[in-house]
Each structure stands twice: as C-alpha cells, then as structure tokens.
C-alpha positions as CSV (number, residue, x, y, z in Angstrom):
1,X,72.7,8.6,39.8
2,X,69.8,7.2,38.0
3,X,68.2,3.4,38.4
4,X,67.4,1.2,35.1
5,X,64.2,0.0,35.4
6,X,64.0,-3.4,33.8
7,X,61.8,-2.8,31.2
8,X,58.2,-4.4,30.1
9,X,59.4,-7.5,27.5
10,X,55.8,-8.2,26.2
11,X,54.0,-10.9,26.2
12,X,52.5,-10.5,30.1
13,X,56.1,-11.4,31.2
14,X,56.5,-10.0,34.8
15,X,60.0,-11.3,36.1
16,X,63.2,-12.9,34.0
17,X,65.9,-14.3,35.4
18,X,69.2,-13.2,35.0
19,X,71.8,-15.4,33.1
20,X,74.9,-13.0,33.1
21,X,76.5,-9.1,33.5
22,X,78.4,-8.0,30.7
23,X,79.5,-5.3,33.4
24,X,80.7,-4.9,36.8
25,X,80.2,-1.9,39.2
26,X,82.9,0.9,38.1
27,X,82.6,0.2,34.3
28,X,82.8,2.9,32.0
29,X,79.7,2.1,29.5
30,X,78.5,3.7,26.7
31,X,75.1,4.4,24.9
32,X,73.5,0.9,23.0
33,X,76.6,-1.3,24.4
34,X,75.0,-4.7,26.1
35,X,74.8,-4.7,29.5
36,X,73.1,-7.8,30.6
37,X,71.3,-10.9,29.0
38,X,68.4,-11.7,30.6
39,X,65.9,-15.4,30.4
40,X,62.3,-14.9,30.2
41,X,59.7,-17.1,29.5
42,X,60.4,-17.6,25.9
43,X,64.1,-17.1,25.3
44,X,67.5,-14.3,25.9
45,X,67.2,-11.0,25.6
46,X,69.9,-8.5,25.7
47,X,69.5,-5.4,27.2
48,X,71.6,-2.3,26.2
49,X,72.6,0.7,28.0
50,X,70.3,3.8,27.4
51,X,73.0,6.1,27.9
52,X,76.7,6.6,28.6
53,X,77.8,6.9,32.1
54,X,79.5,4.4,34.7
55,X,78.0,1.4,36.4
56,X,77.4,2.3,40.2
57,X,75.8,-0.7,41.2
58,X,74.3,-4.0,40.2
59,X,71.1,-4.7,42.3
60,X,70.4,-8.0,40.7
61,X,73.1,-10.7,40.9
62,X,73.4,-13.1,38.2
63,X,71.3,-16.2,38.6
64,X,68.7,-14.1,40.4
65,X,65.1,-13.4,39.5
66,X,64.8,-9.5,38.7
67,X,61.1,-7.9,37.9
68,X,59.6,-6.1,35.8
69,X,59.7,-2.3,36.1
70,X,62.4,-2.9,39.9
71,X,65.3,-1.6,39.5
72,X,67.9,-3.4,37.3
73,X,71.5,-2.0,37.9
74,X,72.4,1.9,38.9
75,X,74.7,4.0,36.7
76,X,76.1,7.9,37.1
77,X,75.1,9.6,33.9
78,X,78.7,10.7,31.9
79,X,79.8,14.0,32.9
80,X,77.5,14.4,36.1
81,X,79.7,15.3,39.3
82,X,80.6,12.3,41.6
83,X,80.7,14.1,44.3
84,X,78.2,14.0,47.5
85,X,75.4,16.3,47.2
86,X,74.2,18.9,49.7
87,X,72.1,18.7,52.5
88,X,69.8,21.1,50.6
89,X,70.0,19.1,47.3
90,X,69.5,16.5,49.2
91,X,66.3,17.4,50.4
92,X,65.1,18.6,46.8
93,X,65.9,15.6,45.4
94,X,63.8,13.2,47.9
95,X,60.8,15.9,47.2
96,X,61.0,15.9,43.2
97,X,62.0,12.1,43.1
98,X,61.2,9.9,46.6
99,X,62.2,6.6,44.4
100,X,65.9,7.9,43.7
101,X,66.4,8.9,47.0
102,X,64.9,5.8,49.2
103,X,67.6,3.0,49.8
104,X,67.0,0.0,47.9
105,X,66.0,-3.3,50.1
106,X,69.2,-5.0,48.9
107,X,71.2,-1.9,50.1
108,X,70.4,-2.7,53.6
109,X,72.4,-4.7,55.3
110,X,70.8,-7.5,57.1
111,X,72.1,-6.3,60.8
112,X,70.2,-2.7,59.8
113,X,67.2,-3.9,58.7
114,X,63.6,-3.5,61.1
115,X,61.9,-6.5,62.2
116,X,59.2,-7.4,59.9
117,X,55.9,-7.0,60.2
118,X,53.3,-10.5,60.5
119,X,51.9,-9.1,57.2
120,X,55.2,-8.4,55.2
121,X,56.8,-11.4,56.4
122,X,55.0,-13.5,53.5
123,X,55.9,-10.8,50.8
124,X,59.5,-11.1,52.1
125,X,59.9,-14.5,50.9
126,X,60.9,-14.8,47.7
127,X,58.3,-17.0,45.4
128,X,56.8,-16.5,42.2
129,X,53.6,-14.7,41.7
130,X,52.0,-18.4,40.8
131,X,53.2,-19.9,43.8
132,X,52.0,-17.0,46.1
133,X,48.5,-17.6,44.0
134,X,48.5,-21.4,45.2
135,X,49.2,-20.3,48.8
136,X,46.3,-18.3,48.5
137,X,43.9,-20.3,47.1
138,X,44.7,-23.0,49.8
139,X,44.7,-20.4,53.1
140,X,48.4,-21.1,53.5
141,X,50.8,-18.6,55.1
142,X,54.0,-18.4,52.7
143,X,56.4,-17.7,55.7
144,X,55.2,-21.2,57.2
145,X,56.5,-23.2,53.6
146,X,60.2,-23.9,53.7
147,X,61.8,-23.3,50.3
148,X,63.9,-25.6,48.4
149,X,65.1,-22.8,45.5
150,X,67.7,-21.1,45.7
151,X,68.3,-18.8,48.7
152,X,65.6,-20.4,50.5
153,X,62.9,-19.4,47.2
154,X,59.7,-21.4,47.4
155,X,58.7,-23.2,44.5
156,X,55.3,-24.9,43.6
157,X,57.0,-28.4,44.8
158,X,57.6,-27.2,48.2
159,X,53.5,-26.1,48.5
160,X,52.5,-28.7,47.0
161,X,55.1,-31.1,49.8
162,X,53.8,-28.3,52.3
163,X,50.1,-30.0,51.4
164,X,50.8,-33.7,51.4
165,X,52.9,-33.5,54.5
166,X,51.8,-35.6,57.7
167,X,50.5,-33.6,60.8
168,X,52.6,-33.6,64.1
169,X,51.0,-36.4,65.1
170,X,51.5,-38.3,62.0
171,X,54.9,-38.2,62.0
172,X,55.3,-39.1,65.9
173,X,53.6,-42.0,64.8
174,X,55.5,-43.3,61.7
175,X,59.0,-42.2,63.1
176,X,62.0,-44.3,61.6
177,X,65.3,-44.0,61.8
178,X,67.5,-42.6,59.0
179,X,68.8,-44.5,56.4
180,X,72.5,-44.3,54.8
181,X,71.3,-44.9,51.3
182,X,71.6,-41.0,50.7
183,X,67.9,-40.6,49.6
184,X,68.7,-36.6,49.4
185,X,68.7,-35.2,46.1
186,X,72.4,-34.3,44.9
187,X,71.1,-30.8,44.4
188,X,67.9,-29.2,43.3
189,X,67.6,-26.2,41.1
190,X,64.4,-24.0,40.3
191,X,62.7,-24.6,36.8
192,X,63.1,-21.3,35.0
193,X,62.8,-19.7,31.5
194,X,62.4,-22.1,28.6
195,X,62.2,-25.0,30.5
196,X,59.5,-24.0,32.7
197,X,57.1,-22.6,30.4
198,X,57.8,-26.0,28.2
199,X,56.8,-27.9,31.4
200,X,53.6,-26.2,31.6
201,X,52.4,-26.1,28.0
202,X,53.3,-29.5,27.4
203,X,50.9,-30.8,30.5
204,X,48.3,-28.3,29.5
205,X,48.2,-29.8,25.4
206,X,48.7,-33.4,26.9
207,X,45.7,-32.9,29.0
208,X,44.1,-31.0,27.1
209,X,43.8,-31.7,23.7
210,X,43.1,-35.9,22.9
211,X,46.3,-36.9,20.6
212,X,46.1,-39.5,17.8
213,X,49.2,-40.9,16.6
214,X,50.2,-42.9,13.7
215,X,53.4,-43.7,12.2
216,X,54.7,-44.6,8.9
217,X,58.1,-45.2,7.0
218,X,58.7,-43.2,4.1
219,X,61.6,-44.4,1.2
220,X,63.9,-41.1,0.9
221,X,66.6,-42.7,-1.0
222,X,65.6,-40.6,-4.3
223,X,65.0,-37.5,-1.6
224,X,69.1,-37.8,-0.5
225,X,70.3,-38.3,-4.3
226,X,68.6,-34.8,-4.8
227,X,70.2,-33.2,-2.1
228,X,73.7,-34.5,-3.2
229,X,72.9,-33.2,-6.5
230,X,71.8,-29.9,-5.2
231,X,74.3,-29.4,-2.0
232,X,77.0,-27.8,-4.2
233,X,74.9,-25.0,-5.2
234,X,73.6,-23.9,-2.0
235,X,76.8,-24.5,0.0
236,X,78.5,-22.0,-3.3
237,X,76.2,-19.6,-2.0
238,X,77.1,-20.3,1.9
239,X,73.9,-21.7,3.1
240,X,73.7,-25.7,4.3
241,X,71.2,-27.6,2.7
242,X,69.5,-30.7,5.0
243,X,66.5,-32.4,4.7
244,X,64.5,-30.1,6.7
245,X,63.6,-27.6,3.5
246,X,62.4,-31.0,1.5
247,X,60.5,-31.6,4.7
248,X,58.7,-28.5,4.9
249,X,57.9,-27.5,1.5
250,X,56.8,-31.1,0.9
251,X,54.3,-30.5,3.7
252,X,53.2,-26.9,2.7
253,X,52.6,-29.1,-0.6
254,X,50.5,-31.8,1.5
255,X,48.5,-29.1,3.5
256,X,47.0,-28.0,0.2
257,X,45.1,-31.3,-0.3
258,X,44.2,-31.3,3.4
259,X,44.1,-27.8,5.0
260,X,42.2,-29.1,8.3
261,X,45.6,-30.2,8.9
262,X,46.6,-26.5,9.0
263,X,43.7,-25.7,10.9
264,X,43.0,-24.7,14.9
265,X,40.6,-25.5,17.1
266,X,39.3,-22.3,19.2
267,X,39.4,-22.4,23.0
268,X,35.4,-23.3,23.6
269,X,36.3,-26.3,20.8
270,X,33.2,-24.6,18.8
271,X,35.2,-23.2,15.8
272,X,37.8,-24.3,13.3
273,X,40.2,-21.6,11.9
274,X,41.6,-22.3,8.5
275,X,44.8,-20.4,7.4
276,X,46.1,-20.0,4.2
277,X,49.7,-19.3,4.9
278,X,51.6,-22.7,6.2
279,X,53.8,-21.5,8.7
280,X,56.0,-24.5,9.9
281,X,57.7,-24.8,13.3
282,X,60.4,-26.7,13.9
283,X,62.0,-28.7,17.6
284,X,65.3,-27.1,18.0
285,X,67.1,-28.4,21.3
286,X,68.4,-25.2,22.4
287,X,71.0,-24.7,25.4
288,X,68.0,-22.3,26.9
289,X,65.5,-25.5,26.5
290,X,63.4,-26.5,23.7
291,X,62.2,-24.1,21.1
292,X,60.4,-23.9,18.0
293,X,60.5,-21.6,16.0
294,X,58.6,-21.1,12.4
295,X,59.7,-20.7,9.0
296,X,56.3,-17.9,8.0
297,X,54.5,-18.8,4.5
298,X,56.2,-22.1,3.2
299,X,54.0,-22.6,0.3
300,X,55.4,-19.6,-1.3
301,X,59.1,-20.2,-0.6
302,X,62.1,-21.8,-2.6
303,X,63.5,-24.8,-1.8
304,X,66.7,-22.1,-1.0
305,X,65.0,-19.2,1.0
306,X,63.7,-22.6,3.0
307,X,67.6,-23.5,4.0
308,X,68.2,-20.1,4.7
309,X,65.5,-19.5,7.0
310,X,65.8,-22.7,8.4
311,X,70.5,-22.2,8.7
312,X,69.1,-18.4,10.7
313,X,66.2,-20.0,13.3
314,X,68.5,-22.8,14.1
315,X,71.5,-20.9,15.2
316,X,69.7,-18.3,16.4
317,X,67.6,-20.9,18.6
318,X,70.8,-22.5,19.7
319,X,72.3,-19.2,20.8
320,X,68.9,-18.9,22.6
321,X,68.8,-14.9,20.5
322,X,65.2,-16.1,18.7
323,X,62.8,-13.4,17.9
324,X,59.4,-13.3,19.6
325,X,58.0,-12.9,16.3
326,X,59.5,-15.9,15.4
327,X,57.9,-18.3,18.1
328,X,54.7,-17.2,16.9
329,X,52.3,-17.9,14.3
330,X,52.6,-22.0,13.9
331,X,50.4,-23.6,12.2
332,X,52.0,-27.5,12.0
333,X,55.5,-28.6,13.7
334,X,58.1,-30.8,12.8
335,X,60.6,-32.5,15.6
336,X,63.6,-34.4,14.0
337,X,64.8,-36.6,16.5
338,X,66.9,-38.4,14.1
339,X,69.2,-36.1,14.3
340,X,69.9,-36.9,17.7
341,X,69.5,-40.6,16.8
342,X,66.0,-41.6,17.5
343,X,64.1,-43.9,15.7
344,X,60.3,-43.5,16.9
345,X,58.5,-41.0,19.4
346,X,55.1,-40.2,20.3
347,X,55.1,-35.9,20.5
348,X,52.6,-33.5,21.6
349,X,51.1,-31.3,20.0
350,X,52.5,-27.4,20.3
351,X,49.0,-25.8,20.9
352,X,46.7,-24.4,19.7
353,X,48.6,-26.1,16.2
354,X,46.4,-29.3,15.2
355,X,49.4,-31.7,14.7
356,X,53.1,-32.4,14.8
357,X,55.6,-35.1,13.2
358,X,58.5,-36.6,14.9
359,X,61.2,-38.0,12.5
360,X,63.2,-40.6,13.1
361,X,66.9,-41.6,11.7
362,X,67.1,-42.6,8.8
363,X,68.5,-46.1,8.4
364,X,69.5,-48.3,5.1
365,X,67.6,-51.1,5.5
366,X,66.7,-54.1,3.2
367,X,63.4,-54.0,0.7
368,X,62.2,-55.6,-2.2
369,X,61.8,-53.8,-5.3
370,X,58.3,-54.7,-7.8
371,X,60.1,-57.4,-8.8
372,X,60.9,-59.1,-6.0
373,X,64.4,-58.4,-5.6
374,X,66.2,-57.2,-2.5
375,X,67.3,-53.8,-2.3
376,X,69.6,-51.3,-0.4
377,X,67.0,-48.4,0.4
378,X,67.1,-45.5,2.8
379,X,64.1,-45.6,5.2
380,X,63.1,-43.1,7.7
381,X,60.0,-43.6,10.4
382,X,57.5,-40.4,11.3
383,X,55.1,-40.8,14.0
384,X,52.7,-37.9,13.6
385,X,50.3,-36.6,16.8
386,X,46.9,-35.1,15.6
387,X,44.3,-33.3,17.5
388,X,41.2,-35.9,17.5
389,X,38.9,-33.7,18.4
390,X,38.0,-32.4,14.8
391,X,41.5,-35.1,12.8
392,X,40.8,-38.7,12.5
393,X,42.3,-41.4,11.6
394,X,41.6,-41.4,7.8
395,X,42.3,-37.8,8.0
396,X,45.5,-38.0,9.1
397,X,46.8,-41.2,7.0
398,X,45.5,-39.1,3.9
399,X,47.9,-36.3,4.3
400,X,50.9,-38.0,5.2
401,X,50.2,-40.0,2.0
402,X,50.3,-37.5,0.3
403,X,53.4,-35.5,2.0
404,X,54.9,-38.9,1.7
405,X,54.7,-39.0,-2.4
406,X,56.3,-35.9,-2.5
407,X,59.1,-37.1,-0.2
408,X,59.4,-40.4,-2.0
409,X,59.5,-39.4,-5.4
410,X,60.8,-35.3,-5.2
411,X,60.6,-34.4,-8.6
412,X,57.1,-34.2,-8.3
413,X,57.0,-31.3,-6.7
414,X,58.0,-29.2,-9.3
415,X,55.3,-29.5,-10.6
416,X,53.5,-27.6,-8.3
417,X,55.9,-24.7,-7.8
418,X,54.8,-21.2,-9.1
C-alpha cells in the first residue's frame, strides 16, 4: 500500500479542510479521476488520483482539517498482491520505509493508545497553528483551553474567552442562578476557508488603511438601451451580456485620466506603484464565501471578451473552482449589490488595491430634463471607498466623473477604443 500525501497548494497554505470524498474505502480508482475536493484559504481544489489502484483507507473524514504533506487517504497500487506480507518483508519494509510501516494516529483505537505525555498533551489538541501561536505568546497551556470547534478543536474565540474569564474567586463571588431564556448558542461552527481569510483581511484593510467614501448617482437609462440593442448579438454567440462589461471598460477608460486610482501604496506607505494594465476585480457571493476575482488587462479588451470573461469568473466563483491566478493581480474592485437589491453600502477596500465601488439597484425614478420637464430615468447609486492616505477627496470625485460620462452617455466610448 502506499499513503497520498496531501500535497503543497501554494501560497504558504499549510492545512485545508475537507469538503467531500468522491470515494469510499474499497473503490476501484483510476489514474487523474477526482478523488476529493478540498477548501483552503482561497477557494476548492480537486485533487486527482496519481495512479490506478483501490482505495484502502480514508485518514481524513470529510469536514475535517487535513495538513499539508500528512497523509491524505491510503490506496493498493493496481496489480500489487493483497495479500499479507512476510515476516521478513516485513522487516525490509519498516528499514527501507519506517513512515509506510508505522500505524497512523487515527489507526489507533482510543482503548490502545499510551497515556500522553505532559508535553504532547498540548500537541494532541487539535488547534490551528495561529491559535497555538496566541497560546504561546500569552504563556498559556493549550490542554487547559476548552474548545468550542468541532470535536473539542480550539479556536481563537475560546483563548481569547480563556483570557477574559474570571478567576476562581471571581466567579464564587458573582454566582447566579441559571436563566431559562436559552442564552446558549443554537450551535457554533469553526470559521474556515473563504470565510476566514475574508474575516481577517477585511479587519486588517479596515484598520489598516483610512477609507474615504463618496457616493454619487449616475443616469444609465441610455447605458440599458445599448445593452438591449446589443444583447441579441452576444446571446447569438452564447455569452450573457450585463452591465458589468459597461462597468469595467468604462472604468479602464476612467483610470486613464486618473491612474493614482490604479495605483498601490507599498507596505512602509513610502512608495506608490503605478500599473499600466487595469486589472478589475469583481464581488462574487460564492457558496465557498466571498470572492473576487479579476478580469486581467481591461483597457485592451472588447466590450465581448469582457462578458465572456466576466460569464467564466462568475460561475467559476460560484462553483467555488476559481484559479489562484485569477484572485491575483487587482488593481481596482467593483461590488454590485444591486444585484442582490441594495441600494447604498460603504465597502472596504480589497488591499493593497487603492479603491472599490459598491453599486446599487438601479431604480426608475423621477427627474427633470434641461427644460424643466419631468422625466422617467433609470438611476443607479455608487458609493466608492478610497485609500486617503495618498486619494482625496477631489481626487476621487474627478474620476468617477469621469467614469460617470462614459456610463451616462456610452457612445462616447468609442471613441477611445483601438
């Protein structure tokens, strides 16, 4: 038999989680067919079988954390005899291979298992390397933290609660009896994957980086008798044709009057990187959590290799299959709540990019034309976030002037395609 290490993902990812076994133990498999689908830190990845052979034994279960370069699942290569090896071989194997041959922890059964060791007990509970890194840094033993993930896993709640909580003598003092209003959370489940690594770059780029917001409406009436017009031809060629290309290539458009908008701010806020290429990121609320992934080099797109870049991210973000290469790269985001109904939001910024926009719904509303007369117009709201450390105010309202005249009146931006 032979173990499947869980390979090294990239991207300083050390343990995934994982979301579900496309085998069981006894399965016939065969070479490149998927075998599981694991979460990590930025979205599913499938991993295939490296060879043909039969599934022996699943060390993971689904829902579990497995880490990088531990044993995944075993599997009997095809063709290899089933039966028990020798004494002898025995011995020969342990020498050339002492991994192969040594029982895996979750092979013993708990009844079989020694008493642990004081200093193993700590490694025994299961807790993520940057919870065992708090522990440290505040001279706690892990062992003494009760865990509140799943089979009894501590998370950085429970050390923090671990912290906060009252000595012995605290709580003789304040003792009072139980209330019946159920107070106890229905259930609790460990932030993982997506969601996690969201939680910690949005705190780190709201606390981070100061964020300027300012809002505007922008008439699109014009913008949605131009997609009617042009719908028909991309939907012949079966691609789907929203708002979101007008969007983007309107703002590649915008960023060439104002590239500090495309710009980032370096780490020791000293230096301002200015890219050529507009590579724009988009909010897609995924069933894995939110991501964003980029359309790469808008300013030299069509309004039609737009839609189809932006038809292949979002199903491919909502499927939770996106590309690494695809997360990275962003230079300026776009978050369209109004498809989900909202009309105003304040985002934050997806570091180290210098802004965002959130759009809104787009509503008919009442406005009056230069003449004074009421009309029926489409508005939409954007509230855009900028970095204020090196955007200001002015700054800001400049560009999404200017992205707003495109928007407002399209045709003008053919005038500026090659």
């Amino acid at each position: 038999m032979s173990d499947f290490l869980l390979p090294d993902i990239g991207e300083g990812i050390v343990e995934c989680e994982v979301v579900e076994w496309r085998v069981a133990e006894g399965d016939t498999i065969e070479e490149d067919q998927p075998i599981v689908e694991v979460m990590t830190d930025k979205a599913l990845v499938e991993i295939t079988a490296p060879e043909a052979g039969t599934v022996t034994k699943l060390y993971v279960p689904q829902g579990q954390i497995a880490k990088v370069h531990a044993p995944l699942y075993a599997y009997q290569t095809a063709g290899s005899s089933s039966s028990e090896p020798t004494a002898d071989a025995s011995t020969d194997q342990s020498t050339a291979n002492p991994r192969e041959s040594t029982p895996q922890r979750d092979d013993i059964e708990p009844s079989t298992r020694a008493p642990a060791e004081p200093s193993a007990l700590a490694h025994k509970v299961p807790a993520s390397p940057a919870v065992r890194r708090l522990v440290r840094e505040h001279d706690l033993v892990l062992a003494d933290i009760t865990g509140s993930g799943k089979e009894g896993r501590v998370l950085k709640e429970d050390v923090l609660a671990h912290l906060n909580a009252p000595s012995v003598a605290d709580n003789e003092a304040c003792v009072s009896p139980p209330t019946s209003s159920g107070s106890a959370p229905a259930r609790v489940e460990p932030l993982r994957g997506v969601r996690a690594v969201m939680a910690k770059r949005m705190v780190e780029s709201a606390s981070s980086i100061p964020h300027f917001h300012y809002g505007e409406e922008i008439d699109v009436t014009e913008l949605l008798a131009l997609r009617e017009r042009l719908k028909p031809q991309v939907e012949a060629q079966g691609e789907r044709l929203t708002l979101m290309p007008f969007f983007m290539k309107a703002m590649a458009l915008a960023v060439a009057e104002t590239p500090i908008i495309n710009a980032q701010l370096n780490d020791a806020a000293d230096e301002l990187s200015y890219y050529d290429h507009c590579n724009i990121g988009m909010a897609v609320d995924s069933k894995a959590g939110l991501l964003v992934p980029n359309v790469k080099g808008v300013e030299r797109l069509t309004l039609f290799e737009i839609a189809k870049e932006v038809g292949r991210l979002t199903q491919a973000a909502r499927d939770g299959r996106v590309d690494q290469a695809d997360l990275k790269g962003g230079t300026i985001s776009i978050s369209n709540i109004g498809a989900l109904g909202g009309t105003y939001a304040a985002p934050i910024i997806n570091a180290p990019e210098a802004a965002i926009v959130a759009i809104g719904k787009t509503q008919w509303l009442p406005r009056f034309d230069e003449h004074g007369a009421v009309q029926r117009r489409a508005i939409l709201t954007v509230t855009w976030a900028g970095d204020h450390r090196f955007i200001d105010g002015g700054t800001i309202a400049r560009f999404c002037n200017a992205w707003k005249g495109f928007l407002e009146a399209p045709e003008s931006m053919l005038l500026h395609l090659a």
